[in-house]
N, C-alpha and C positions, 0 to 999 in steps of 0.2 A: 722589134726584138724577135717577132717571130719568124717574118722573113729571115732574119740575120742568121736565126738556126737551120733554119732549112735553107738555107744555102749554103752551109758549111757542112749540113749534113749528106746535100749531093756531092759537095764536095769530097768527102770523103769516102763517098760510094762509089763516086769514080774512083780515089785512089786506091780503094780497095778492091775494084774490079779484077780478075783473075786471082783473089787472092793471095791480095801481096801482105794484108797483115793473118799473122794466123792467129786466131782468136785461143784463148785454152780452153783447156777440155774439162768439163766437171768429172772429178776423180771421183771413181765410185768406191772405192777400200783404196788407203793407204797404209801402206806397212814400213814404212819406212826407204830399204832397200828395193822394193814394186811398190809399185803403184796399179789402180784398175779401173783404163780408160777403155772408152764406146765398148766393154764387154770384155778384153782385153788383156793380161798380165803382161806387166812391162818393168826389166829393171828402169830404175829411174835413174838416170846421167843425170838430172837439173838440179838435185839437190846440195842444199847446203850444208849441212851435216856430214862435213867432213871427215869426222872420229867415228861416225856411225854412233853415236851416242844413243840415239833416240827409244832402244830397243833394249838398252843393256841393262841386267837387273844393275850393276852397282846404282847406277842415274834414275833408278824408278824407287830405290830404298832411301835414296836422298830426298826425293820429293814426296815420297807418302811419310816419311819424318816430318819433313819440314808443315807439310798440311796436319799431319796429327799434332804436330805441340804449340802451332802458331793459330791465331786468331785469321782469318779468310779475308777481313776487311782491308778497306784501307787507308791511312790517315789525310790528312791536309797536306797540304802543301807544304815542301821539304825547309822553307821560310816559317811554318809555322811551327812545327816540329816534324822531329826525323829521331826516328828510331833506332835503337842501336843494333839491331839488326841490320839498316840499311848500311850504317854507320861500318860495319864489319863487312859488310860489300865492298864498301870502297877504300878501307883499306886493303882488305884482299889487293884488287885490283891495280891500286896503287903502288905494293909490294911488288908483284909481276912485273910491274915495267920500272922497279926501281927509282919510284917520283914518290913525292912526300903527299897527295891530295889528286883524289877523284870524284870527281862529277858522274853521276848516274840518271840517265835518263829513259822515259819511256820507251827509246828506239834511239837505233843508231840516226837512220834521218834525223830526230829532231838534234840530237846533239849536234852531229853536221850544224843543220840551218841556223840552231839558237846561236851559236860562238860564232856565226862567219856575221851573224847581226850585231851580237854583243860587238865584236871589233872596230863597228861602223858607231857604234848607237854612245859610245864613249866622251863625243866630243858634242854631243845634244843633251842628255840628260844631266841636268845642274846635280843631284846630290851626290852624282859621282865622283866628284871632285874631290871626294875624301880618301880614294882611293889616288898611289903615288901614278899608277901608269897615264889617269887620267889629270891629275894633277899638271903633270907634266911635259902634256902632250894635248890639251883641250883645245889649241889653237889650229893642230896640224892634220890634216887628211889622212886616211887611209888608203893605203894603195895595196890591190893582191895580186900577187904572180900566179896562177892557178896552171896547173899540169892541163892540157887538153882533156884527158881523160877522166879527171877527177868528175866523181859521183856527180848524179842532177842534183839529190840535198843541200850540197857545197855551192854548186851554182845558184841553185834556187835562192837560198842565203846571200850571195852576194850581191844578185840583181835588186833583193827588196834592201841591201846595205847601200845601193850607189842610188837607187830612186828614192829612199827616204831620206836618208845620211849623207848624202854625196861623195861618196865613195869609191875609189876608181880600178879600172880592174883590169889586168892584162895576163894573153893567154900566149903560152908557149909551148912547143912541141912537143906532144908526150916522151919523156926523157931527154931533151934537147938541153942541157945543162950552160951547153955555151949562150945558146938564144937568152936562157934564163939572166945569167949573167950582165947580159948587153940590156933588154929591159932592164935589170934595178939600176944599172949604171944610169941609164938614160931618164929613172923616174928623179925625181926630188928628192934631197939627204934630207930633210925638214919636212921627213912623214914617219909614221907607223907603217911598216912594210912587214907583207906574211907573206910568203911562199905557202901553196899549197900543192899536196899531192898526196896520191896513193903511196903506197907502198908496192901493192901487188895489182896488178892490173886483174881486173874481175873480165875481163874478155877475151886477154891474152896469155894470162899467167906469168909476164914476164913480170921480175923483179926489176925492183925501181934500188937506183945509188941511194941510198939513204944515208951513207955516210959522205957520199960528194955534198948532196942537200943540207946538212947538219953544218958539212964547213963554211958554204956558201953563205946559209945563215949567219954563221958567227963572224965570219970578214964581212958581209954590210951590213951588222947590227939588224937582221931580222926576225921575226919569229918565225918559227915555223911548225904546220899543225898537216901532220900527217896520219893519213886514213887507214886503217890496218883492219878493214873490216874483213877481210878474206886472209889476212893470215894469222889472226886471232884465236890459239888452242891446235894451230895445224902448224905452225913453221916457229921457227925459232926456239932458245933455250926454255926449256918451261911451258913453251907455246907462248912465249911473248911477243911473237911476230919476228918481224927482220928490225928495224932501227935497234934495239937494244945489242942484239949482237953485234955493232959496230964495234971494231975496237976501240975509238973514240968520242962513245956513247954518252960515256959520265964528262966528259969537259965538254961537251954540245948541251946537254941535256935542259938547262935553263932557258935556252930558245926555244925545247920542244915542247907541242904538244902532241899528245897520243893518243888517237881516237881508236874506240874499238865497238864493237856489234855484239851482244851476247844471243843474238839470233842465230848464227851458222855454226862453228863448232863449239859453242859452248851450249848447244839445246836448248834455248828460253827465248825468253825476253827481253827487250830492252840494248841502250848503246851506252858509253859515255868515254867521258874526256880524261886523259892522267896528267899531270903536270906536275913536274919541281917547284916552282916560282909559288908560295901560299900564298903571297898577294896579291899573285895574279889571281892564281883560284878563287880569293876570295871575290875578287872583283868581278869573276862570270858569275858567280854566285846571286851576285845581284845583279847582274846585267842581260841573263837571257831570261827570255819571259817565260818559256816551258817553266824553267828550275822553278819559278815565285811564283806563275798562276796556275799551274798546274797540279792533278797528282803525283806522286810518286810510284814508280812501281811497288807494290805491297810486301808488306816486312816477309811474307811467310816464303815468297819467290825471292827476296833478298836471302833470306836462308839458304835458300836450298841452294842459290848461287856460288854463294860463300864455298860451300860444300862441293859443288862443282869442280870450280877454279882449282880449290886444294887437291881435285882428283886428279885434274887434268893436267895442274904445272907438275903433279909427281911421276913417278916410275911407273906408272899404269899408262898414265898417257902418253909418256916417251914412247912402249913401246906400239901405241895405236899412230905416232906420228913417226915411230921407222916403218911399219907396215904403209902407210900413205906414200912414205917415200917409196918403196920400192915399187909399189903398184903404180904409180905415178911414173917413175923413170921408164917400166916395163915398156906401158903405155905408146909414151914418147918415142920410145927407140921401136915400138913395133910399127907405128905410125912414119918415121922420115924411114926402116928401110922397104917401106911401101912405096916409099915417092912422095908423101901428102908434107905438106908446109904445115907445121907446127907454131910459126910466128914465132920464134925465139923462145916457148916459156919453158920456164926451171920449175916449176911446182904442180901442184896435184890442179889447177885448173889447165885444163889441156885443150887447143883449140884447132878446129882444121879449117884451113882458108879456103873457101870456094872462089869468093869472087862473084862472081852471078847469082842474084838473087832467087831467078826460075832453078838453077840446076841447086842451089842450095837447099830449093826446096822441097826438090824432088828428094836429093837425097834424106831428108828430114822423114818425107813419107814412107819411105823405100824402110829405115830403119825403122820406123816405127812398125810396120809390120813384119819385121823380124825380132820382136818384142826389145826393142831399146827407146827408150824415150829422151833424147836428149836436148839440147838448145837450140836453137836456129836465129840467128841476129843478121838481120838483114837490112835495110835501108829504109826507116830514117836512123834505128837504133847504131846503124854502124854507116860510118860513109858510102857512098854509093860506088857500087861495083865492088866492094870491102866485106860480102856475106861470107859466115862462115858457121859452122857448126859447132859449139862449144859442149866439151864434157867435163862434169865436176865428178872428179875421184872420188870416190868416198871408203875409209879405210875394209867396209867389212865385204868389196869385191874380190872376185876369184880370178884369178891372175885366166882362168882356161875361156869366162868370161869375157876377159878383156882380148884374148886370141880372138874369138867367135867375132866383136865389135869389128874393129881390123878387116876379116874378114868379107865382112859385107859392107861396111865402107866400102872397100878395093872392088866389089861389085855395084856399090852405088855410083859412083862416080863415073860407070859408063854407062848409065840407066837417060 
């Protein structure tokens, strides 16, 4: 075994030779909007914090409520009891995207991984069977259509659903709807079939059809469970993301599921699932393990959640999600009439294509000491020869800010 490591450990020292991975920087003050690296003040581009929540008194009265009238601890597992506090998170939640029943969980990853397992683990665990989905399907496979792009959680979940479960899993082109197509045609009518995908590309910003996906589902009787972890609190009515605003949301809606993250714009903790179907719901209820052996997150951060959401689906946050929009479009348009490839995207994640891993990272450096700190995805995170520099909007920039960025981009890029 020892050998084994240090051989993967040269290995990786080779592939890290020239620094190809960049390592992060321990932040010595964080303020939200800066950050303070190697000595440094840097607006922060990487963050997720898209409403700028993190600073604002409304969102700091909500949670020194919530810690003043709540108990700090936290109960058993949400199988033993659940509190009506939590209870009042997910209806919230569930209200939002308009479905009858939400699952909350410790983080958006575990919801990802528990439901792409639950999917798998349906046709192995006998007490299931009390349940109609498993009733009626304990004989037949799982097969999942997955978007390329979709999250590592979702992947990660799926590999341990096909190595335990036998479950089988095929991948099509980020947004390739006809590819999609031709796979389910070609899988077996005599399966459980999920389509997965994003909603919003966290690399590229582009929006995903969520209304082509929705119909696709309901013409081959599939489910389907879409990730709305990046446009959760920032896009859509309320901040409901994109699939709701379909216009055809409410006659889809029983094939969907709605994942979402309450880590980016909504300032906290935690992920979970929304669904119409209660029987389905009830049946993740007992089928992913987080939900049964696990804690929950704690009534007092269910509160202040609660509290949140109500801030955030109202007129306060409408207009922190038109300010995202416009600084976002400014953005965009200051960027293509620069010359730089934006990859298609329509929303507050904004991305510039380099290409070259070295000149990506130059440019990465070059901005960094013109105090911008932003993303740099480079190969393995992105295809090879595919690097590029990602910036997350965040509503509480300065549009003269965003000139400056621009600016010295258009001088990085011959650096």
């Amino acid at each position: 075994m020892k050998e084994i490591l240090l051989k993967e450990a040269g290995e990786f020292a080779e592939f890290n030779r020239g620094g190809r991975i960049i390592n992060p920087f321990t932040v010595g003050s964080f303020y939200g909007k800066f950050i303070e690296t190697e000595g440094c003040r840097r607006i922060d581009l990487t963050r997720l914090d898209y409403l700028a929540l993190g600073s604002t008194p409304e969102i700091k009265r909500i949670l020194h409520g919530a810690v003043e009238s709540t108990d700090l601890g936290c109960p058993a597992s949400q199988k033993v009891l659940k509190t009506s506090l939590n209870v009042d998170l997910e209806k919230s939640l569930a209200n939002l995207h308009g479905m009858n029943q939400t699952l909350v969980f410790t983080s958006g990853y575990a919801a990802n991984d528990n439901f792409m397992e639950a999917l798998a683990a349906r046709t192995k665990i006998p007490y299931l069977s009390i349940f109609r989905l498993c009733k009626n399907t304990s004989n037949l496979p799982t097969i999942f259509f997955v978007d390329g792009e979709s999250h590592f959680s979702l992947q990660h979940g799926i590999r341990r659903s096909r190595s335990v479960f036998g479950s089988k899993a095929f991948t099509f082109p980020s947004g390739n709807y006809e590819k999609l197509e031709l796979l389910i045609k070609k899988a077996p009518k005599e399966s459980v079939r999920v389509i997965i995908s994003d909603t919003l590309s966290s690399a590229t910003g582009v929006v995903f059809n969520t209304e082509c996906l929705c119909e696709i589902a309901a013409k081959y009787d599939c489910l389907l469970y879409l990730d709305e972890a990046h446009a959760i609190g920032a896009l859509g009515k309320n901040g409901a993301g994109i699939a709701s605003g379909n216009s055809s949301y409410n006659k889809y809606k029983n094939h969907v599921m709605i994942m979402g993250t309450l880590t980016k714009a909504l300032c906290s903790m935690g992920g979970y699932v929304s669904l119409s179907d209660e029987n389905l719901a009830d049946f993740f209820q007992f089928c992913c393990p987080q939900y049964i052996f696990s804690a929950p997150i704690p009534p007092w951060m269910a509160k202040s959640l609660s509290g949140i959401v109500a801030l955030v689906s109202g007129d306060w946050g409408d207009k922190r999600r038109e300010t995202l929009a416009h600084l976002s479009a400014y953005l965009r348009k200051g960027l293509i009439d620069a010359d730089f490839d934006t990859m298609n995207s329509s929303s507050h994640i904004v991305p510039v294509f380099v290409g070259d891993d070295e000149k990506a990272t130059r440019m990465y450096r070059f901005l960094q000491g013109k105090g911008f700190e932003v993303s740099c995805f480079r190969y393995p995170a992105v295809a090879e020869s595919s690097a590029l520099i990602r910036i997350s909007v965040c509503s509480d920039l300065e549009f003269c800010e965003l000139d400056e960025l621009v600016h010295n981009l258009k001088i990085a890029r011959n650096i």
